[in-house]
Every structure is written in structure tokens, then in C-alpha cells.
Biopython code that builds the backbone (N, CA, C, O; Angstrom):
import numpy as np
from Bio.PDB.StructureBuilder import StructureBuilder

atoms = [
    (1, "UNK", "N", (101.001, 113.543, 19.447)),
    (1, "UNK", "CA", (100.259, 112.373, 19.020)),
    (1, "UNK", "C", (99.229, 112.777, 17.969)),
    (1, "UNK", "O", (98.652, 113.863, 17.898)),
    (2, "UNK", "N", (99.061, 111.461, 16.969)),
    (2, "UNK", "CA", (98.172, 112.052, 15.990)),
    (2, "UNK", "C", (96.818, 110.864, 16.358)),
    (2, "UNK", "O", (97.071, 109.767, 16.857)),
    (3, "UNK", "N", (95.654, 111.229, 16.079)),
    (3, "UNK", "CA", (94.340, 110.725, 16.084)),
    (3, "UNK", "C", (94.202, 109.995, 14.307)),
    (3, "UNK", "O", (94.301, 110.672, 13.284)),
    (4, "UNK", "N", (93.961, 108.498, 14.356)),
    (4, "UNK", "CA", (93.417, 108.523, 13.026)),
    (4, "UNK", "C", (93.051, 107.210, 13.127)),
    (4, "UNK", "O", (93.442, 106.523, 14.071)),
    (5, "UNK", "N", (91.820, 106.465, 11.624)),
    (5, "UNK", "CA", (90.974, 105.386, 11.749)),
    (5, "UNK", "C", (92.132, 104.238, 11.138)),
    (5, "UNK", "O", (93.172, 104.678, 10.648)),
    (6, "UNK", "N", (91.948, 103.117, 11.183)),
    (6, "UNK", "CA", (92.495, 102.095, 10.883)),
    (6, "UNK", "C", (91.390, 100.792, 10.547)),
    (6, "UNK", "O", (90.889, 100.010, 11.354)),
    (7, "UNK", "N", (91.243, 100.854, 9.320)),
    (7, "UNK", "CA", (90.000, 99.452, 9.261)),
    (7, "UNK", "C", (91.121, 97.970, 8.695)),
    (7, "UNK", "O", (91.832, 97.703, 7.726)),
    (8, "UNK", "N", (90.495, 97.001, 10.638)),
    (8, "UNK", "CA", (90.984, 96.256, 10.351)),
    (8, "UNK", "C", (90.493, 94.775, 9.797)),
    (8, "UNK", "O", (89.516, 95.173, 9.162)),
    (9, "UNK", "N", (90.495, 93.650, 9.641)),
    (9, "UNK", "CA", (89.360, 92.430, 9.413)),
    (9, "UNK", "C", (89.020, 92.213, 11.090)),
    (9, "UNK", "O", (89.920, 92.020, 11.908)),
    (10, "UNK", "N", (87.618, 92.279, 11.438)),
    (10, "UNK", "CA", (87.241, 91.850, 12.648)),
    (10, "UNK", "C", (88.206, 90.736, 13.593)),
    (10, "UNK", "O", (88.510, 90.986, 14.760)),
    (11, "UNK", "N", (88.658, 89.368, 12.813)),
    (11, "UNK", "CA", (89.325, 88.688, 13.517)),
    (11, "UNK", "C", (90.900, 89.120, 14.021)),
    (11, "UNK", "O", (91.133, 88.779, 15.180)),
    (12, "UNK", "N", (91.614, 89.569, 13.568)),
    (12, "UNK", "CA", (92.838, 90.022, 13.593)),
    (12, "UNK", "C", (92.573, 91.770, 14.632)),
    (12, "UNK", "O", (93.359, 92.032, 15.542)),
    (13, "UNK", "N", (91.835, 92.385, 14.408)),
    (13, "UNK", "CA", (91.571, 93.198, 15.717)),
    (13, "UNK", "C", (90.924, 92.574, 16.762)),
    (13, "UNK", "O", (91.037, 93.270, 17.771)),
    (14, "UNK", "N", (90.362, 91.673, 16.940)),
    (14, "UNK", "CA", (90.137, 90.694, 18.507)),
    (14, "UNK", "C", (91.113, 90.160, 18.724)),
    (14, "UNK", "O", (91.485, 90.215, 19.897)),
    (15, "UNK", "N", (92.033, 89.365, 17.687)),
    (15, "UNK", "CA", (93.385, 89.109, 18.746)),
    (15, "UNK", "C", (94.327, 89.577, 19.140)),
    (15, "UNK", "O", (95.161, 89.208, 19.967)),
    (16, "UNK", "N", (94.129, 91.170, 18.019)),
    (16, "UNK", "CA", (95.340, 91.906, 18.910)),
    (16, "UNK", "C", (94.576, 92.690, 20.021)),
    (16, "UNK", "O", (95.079, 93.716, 20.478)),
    (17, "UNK", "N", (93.758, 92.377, 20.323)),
    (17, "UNK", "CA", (92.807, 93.011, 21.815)),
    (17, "UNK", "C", (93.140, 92.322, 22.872)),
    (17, "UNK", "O", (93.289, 92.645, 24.051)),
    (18, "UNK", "N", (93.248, 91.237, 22.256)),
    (18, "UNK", "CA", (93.467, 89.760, 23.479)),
    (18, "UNK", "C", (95.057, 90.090, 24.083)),
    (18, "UNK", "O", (95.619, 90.272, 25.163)),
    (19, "UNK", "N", (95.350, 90.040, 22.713)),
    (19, "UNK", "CA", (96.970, 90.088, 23.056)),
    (19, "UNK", "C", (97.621, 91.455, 23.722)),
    (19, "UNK", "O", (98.719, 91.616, 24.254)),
    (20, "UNK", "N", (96.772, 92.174, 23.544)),
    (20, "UNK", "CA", (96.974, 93.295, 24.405)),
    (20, "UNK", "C", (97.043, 93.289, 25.789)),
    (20, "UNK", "O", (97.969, 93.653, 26.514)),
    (21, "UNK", "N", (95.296, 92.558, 26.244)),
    (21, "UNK", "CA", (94.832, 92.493, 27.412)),
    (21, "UNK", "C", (95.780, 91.782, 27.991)),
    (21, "UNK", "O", (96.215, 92.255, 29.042)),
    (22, "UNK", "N", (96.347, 90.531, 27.524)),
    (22, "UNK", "CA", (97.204, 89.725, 28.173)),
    (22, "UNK", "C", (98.460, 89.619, 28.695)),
    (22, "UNK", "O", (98.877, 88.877, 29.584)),
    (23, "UNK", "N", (99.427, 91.063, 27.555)),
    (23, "UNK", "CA", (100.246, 91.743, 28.112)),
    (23, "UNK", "C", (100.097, 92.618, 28.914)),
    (23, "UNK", "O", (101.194, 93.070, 29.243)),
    (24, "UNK", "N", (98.982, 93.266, 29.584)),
    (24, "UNK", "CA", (98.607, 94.624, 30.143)),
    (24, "UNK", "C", (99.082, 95.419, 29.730)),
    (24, "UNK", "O", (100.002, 95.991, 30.314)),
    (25, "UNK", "N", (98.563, 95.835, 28.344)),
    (25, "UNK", "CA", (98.827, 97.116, 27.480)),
    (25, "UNK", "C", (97.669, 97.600, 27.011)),
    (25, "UNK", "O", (96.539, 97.118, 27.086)),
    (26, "UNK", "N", (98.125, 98.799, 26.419)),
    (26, "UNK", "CA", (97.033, 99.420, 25.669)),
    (26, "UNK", "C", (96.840, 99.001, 24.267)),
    (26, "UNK", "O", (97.897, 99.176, 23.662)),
    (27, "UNK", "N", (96.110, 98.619, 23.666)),
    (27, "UNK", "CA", (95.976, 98.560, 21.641)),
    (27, "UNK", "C", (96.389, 99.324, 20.901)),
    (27, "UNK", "O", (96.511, 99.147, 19.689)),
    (28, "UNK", "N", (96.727, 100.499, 21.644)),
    (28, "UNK", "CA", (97.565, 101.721, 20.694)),
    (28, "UNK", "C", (98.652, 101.602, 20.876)),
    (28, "UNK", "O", (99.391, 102.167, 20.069)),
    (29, "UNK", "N", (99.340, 100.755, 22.103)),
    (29, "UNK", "CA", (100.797, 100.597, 22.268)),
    (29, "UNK", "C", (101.195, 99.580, 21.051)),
    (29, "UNK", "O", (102.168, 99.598, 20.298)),
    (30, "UNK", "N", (99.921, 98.558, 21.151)),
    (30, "UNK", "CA", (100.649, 97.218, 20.537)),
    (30, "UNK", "C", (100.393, 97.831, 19.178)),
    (30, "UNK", "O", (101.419, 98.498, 19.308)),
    (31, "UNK", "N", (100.125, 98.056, 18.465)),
    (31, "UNK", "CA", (99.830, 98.737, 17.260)),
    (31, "UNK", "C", (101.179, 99.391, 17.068)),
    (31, "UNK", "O", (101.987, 98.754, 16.391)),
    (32, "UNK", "N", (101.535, 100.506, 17.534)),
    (32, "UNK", "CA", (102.796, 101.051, 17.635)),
    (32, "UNK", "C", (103.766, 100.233, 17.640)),
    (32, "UNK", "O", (104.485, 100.289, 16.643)),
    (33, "UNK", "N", (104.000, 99.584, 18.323)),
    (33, "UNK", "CA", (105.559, 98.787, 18.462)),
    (33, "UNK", "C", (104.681, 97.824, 17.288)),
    (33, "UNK", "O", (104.857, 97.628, 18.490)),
    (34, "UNK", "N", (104.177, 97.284, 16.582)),
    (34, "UNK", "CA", (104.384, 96.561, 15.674)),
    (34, "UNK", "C", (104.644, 97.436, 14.460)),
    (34, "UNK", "O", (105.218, 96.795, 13.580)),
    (35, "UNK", "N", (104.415, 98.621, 14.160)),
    (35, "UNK", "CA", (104.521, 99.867, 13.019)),
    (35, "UNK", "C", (105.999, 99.859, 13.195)),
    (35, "UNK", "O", (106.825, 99.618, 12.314)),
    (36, "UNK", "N", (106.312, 100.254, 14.874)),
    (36, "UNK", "CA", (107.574, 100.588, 14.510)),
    (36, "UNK", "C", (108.899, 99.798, 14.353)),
    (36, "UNK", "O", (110.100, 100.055, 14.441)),
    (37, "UNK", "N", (108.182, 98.796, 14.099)),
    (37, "UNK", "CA", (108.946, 97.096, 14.403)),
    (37, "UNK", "C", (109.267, 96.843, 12.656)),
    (37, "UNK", "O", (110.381, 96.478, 12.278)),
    (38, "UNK", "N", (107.857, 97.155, 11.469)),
    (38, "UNK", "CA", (108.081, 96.945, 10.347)),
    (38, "UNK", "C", (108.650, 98.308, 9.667)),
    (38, "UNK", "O", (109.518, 98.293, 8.795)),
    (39, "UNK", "N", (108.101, 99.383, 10.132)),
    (39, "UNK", "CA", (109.172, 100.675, 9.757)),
    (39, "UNK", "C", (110.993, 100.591, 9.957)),
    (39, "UNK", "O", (111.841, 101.196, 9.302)),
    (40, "UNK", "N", (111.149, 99.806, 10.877)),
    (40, "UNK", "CA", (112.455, 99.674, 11.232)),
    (40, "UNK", "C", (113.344, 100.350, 12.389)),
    (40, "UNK", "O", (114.482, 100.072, 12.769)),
    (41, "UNK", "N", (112.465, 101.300, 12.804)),
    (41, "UNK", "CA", (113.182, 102.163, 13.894)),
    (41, "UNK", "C", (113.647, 101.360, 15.101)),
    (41, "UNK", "O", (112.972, 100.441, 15.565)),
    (42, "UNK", "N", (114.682, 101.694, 15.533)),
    (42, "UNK", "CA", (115.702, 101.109, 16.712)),
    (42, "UNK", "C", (114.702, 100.190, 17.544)),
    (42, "UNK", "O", (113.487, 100.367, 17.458)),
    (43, "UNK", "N", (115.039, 99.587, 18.037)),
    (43, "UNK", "CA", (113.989, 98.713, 19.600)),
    (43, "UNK", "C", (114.474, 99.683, 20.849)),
    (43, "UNK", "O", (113.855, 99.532, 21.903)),
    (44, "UNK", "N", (115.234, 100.391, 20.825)),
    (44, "UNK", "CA", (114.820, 101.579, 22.079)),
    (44, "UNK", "C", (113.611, 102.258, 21.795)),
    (44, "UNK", "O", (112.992, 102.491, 22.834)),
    (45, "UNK", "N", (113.097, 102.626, 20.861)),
    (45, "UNK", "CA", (111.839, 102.908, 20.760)),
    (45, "UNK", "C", (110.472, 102.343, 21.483)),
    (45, "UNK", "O", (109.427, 102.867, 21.867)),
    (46, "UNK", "N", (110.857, 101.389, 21.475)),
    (46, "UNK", "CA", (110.248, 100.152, 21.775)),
    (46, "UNK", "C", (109.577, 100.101, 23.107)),
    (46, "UNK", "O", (108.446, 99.678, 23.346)),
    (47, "UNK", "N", (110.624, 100.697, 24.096)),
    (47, "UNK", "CA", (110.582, 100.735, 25.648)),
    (47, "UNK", "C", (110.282, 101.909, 26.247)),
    (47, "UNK", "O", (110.474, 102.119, 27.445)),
    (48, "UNK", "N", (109.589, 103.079, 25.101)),
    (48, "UNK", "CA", (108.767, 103.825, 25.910)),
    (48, "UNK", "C", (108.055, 103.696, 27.207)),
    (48, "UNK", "O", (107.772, 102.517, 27.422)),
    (49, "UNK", "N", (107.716, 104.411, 28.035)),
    (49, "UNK", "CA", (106.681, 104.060, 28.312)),
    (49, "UNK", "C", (105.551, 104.104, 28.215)),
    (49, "UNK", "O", (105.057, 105.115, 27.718)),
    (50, "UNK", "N", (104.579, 102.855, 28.722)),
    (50, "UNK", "CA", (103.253, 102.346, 28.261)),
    (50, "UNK", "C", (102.164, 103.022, 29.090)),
    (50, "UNK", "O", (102.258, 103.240, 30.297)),
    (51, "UNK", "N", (101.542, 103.206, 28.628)),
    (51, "UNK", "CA", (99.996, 104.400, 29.065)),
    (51, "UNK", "C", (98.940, 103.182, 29.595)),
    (51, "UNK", "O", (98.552, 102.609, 28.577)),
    (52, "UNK", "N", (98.513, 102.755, 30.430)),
    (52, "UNK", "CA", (97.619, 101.844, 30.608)),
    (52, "UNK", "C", (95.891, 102.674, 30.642)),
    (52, "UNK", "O", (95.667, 103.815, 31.046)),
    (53, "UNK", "N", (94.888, 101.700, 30.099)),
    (53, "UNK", "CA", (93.507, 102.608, 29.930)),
    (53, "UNK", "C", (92.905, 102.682, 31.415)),
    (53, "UNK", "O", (93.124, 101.684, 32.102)),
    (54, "UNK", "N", (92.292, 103.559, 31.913)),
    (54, "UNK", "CA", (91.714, 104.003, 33.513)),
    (54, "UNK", "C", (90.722, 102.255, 33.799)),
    (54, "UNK", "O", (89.824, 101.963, 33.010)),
    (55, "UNK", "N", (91.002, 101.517, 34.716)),
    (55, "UNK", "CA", (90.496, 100.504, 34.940)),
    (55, "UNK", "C", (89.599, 100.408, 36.188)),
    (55, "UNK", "O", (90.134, 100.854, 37.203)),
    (56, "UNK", "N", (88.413, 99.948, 36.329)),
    (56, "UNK", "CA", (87.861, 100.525, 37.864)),
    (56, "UNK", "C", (88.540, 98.951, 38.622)),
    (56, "UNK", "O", (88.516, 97.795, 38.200)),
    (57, "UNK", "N", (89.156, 99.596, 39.986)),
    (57, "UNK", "CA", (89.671, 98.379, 40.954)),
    (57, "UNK", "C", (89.022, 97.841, 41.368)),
    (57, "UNK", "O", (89.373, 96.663, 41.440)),
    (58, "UNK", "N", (87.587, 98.165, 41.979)),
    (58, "UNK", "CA", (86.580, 97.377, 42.370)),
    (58, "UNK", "C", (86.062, 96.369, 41.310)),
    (58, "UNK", "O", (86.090, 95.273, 41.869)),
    (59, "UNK", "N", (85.671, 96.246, 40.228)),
    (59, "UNK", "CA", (85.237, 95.356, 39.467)),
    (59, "UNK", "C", (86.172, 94.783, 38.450)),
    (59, "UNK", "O", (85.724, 93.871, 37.755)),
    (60, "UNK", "N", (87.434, 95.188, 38.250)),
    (60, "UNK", "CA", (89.006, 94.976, 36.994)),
    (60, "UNK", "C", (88.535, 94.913, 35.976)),
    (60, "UNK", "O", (88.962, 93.976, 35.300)),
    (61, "UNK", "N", (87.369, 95.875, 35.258)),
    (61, "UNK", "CA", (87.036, 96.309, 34.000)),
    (61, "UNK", "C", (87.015, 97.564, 33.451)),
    (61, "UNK", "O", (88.040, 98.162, 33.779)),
    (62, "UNK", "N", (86.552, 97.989, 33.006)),
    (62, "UNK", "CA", (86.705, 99.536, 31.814)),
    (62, "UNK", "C", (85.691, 100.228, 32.363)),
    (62, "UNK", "O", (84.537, 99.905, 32.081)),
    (63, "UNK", "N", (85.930, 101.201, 33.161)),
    (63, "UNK", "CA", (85.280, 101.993, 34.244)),
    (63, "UNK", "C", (83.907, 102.314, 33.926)),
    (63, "UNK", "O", (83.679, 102.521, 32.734)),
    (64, "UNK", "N", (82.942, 102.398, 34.742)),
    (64, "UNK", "CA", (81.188, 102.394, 34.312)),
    (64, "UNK", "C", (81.213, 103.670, 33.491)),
    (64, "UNK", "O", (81.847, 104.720, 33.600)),
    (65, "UNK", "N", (79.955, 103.046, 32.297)),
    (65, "UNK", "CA", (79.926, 104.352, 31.542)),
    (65, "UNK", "C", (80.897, 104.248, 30.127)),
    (65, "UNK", "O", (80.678, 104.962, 29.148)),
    (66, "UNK", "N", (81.785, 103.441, 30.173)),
    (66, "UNK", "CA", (82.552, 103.395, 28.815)),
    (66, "UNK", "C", (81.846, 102.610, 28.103)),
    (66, "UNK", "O", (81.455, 101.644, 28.758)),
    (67, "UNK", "N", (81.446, 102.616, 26.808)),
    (67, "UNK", "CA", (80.993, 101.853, 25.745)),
    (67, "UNK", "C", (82.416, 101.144, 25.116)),
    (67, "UNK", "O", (82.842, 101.975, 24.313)),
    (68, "UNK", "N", (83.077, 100.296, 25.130)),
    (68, "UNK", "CA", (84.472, 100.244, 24.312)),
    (68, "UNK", "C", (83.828, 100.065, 22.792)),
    (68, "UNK", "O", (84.739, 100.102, 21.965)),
    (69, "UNK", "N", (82.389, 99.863, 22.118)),
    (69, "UNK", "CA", (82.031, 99.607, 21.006)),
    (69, "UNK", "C", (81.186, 100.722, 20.518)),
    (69, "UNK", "O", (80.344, 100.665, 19.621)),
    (70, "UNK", "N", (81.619, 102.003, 21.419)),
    (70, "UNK", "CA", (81.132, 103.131, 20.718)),
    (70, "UNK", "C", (82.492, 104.362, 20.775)),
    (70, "UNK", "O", (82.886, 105.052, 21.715)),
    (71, "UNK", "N", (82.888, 104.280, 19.570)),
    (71, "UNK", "CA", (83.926, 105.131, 18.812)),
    (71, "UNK", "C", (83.710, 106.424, 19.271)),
    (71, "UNK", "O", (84.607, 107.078, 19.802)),
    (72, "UNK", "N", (82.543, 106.850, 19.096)),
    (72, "UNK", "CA", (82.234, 107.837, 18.647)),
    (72, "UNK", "C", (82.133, 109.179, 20.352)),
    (72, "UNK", "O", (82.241, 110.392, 20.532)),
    (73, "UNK", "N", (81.910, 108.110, 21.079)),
    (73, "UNK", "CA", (81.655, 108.377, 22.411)),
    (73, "UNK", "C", (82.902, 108.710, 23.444)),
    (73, "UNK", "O", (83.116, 109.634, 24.229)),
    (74, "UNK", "N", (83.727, 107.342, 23.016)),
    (74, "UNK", "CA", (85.579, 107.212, 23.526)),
    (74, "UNK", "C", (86.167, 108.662, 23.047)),
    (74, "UNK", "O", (86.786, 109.421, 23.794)),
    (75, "UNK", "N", (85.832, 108.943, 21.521)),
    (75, "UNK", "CA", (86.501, 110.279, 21.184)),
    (75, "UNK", "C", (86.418, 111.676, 21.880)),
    (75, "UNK", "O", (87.188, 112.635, 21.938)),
    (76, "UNK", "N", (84.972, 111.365, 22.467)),
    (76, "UNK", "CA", (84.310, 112.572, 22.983)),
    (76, "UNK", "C", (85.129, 112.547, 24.120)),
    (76, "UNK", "O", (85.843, 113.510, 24.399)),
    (77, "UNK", "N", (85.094, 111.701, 24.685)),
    (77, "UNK", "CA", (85.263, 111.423, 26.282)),
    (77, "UNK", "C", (87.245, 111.691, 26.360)),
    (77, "UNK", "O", (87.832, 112.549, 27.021)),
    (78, "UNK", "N", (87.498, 111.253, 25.983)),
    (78, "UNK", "CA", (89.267, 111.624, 25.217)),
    (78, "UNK", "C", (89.285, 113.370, 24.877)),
    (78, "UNK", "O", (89.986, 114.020, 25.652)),
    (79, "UNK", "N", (88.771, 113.927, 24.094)),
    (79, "UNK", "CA", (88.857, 115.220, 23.705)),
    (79, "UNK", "C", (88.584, 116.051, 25.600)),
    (79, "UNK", "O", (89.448, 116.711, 26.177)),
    (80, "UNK", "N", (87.425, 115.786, 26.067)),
    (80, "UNK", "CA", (86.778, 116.584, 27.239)),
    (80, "UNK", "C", (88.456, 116.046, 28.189)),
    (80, "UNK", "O", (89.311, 116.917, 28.351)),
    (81, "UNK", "N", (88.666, 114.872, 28.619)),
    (81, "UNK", "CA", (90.274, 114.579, 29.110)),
    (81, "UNK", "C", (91.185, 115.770, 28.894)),
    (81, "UNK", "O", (91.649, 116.501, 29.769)),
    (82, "UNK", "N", (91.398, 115.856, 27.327)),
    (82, "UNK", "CA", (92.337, 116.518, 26.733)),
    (82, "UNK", "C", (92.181, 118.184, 27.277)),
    (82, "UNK", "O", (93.156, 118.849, 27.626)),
    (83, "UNK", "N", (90.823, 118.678, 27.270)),
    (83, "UNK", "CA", (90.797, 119.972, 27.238)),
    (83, "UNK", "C", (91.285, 120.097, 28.916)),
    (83, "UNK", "O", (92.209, 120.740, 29.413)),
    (84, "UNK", "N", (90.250, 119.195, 29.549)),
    (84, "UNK", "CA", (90.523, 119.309, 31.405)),
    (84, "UNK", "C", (92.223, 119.797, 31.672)),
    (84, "UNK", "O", (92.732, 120.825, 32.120)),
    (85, "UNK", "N", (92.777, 118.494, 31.149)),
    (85, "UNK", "CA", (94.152, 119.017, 31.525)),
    (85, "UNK", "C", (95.146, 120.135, 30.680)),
    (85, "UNK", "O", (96.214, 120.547, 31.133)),
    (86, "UNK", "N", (94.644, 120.483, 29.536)),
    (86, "UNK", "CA", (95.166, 121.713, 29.045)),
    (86, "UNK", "C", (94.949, 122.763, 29.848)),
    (86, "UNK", "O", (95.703, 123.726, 29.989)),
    (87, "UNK", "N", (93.974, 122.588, 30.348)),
    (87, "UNK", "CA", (93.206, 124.215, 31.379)),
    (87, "UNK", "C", (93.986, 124.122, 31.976)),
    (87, "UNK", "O", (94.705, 125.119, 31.919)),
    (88, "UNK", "N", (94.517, 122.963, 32.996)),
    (88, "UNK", "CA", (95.301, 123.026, 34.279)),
    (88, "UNK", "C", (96.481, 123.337, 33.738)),
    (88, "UNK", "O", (97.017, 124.284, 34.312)),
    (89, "UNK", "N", (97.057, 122.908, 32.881)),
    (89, "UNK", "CA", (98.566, 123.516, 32.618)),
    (89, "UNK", "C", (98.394, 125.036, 31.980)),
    (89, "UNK", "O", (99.195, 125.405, 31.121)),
    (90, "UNK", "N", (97.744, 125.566, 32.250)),
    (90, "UNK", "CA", (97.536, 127.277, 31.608)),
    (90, "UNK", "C", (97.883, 127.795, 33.255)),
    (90, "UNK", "O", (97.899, 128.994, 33.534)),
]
sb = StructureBuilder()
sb.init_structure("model")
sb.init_model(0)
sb.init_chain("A")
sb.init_seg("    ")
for serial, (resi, resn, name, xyz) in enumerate(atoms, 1):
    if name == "N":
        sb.init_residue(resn, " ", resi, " ")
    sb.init_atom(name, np.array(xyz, "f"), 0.0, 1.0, " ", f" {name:<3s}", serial, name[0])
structure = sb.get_structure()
């Protein structure tokens, strides 16, 4: 997987947020299958499977402590993920 920015017009990234939420997906899924929808690649592609974001069950929101409107923070918090489970597979 590659990491990279995408600037979109504010309105058109809230509804593909919505439309995310409403499918129970992630925004990087729906993003993807629409890339790979205008790139052209097969629709088996399509039916990967979907990564859902860590949700707390007690309250059905974005677990305490996530900012979803700080970038800068999600990255951090994603990288420290990334390293945790690299260690374990060593």
C-alpha cells in the first residue's frame, strides 16, 4: 500500500464520507473501487476485502482519542500500528 494526499472540494469529500458510512466502509475503500472503476480494471477487483476503521461498541463511534480532523495525528497513530505489528511478525 502506498500513503498519499488527495485535495478534494469540501462538499464532494462529505458525501463520499456519508456514502461510505452508509455502506459500512472505509473512505479508502470507496475511493479505490471508484479509481479502479475509471482505470478500468476487472470488477473482481472490486470484491477485495474491506478493512473496516476500529469502532468503540460501547458508544458506535471512532474510538476515544481519535481526532478524524487531525491528519496529522491519524498518520502518527497509523505509523506506531504499523511498527507494533511489524515487531510481532519478526
Amino acid at each position: 500500500m502506498e500513503r498519499t494526499t488527495v485535495r478534494l472540494p469540501s462538499e464532494l469529500l462529505d458525501r463520499a464520507k456519508r456514502r461510505a458510512v452508509a455502506q459500512g466502509r472505509t473512505l479508502t475503500s470507496l475511493i479505490e473501487e471508484g479509481l479502479l472503476f475509471v482505470v478500468g480494471e476487472n470488477r473482481n477487483a472490486l470484491k477485495q476485502k474491506r478493512i473496516m476503521p476500529r469502532v468503540s461498541k460501547a458508544k458506535g463511534g471512532v474510538r476515544p482519542g481519535i481526532d478524524l480532523e487531525d491528519s496529522s495525528l491519524l498518520q502518527e497513530m497509523d505509523d506506531r500500528d504499523t511498527m507494533r505489528r511489524t515487531k510481532r511478525l519478526k
